[in-house]
N, C-alpha and C positions, 0 to 999 in steps of 0.2 A: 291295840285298837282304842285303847282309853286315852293314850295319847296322840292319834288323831283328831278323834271326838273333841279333844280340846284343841288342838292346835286349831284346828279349821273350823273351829267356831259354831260345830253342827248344834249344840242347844240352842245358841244366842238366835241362829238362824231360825230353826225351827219355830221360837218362838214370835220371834218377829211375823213367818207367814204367818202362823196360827191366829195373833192379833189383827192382822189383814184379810185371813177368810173368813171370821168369825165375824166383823164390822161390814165385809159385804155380806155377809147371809143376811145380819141383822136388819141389814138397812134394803136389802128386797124384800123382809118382813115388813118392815118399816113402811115400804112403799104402798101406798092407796089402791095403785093397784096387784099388786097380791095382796094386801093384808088378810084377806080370807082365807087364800090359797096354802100360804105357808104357816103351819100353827105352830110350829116350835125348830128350833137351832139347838142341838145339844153336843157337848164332845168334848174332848179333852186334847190340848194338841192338834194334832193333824189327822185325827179321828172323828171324824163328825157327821152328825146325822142331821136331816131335813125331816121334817116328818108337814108332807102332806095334806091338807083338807081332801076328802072323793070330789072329784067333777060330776058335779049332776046332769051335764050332759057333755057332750064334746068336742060342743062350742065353748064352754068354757074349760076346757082342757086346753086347748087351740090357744086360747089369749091367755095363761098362766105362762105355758112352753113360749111363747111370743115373746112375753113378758121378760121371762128370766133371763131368755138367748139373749135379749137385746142388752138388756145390764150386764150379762157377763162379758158382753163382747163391747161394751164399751167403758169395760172396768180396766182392761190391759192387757200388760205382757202377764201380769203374776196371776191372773186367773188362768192361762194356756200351761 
């Protein structure tokens, strides 16, 4: 198993996405419009959590989920 692991490169990989979903979360943090929304990106690897601001109503719940679909889905293949 450890010599799959190496042959096929599954750290190398691993890390590379990790660098890649970590710099999209950041940067829908990032973005003006969620900066409120999303208070923190934490994880290690390919483990990783969002944590939330509460919607204070469900209008703005509506334009968070708005929000995020539309950058994930114009982020690519590697967020599917």
């Amino acid at each position: 198993m450890i010599e799959t692991i190496e042959e096929q490169n599954i750290l190398e990989n691993v890390q590379a996405r990790s660098k890649q979903l970590f710099e999209f979360l950041n940067g829908l943090k990032a973005d003006s419009a969620l900066s409120r929304s999303i208070l923190e990106v934490r994880g290690k690897g390919l483990m990783v959590g969002v944590e939330f601001a509460s919607p204070s109503n469900k209008l703005a719940s509506g334009r968070t989920t708005n929000a995020v679909e539309g950058k994930y889905n114009a982020y690519g293949p590697y967020c599917h």
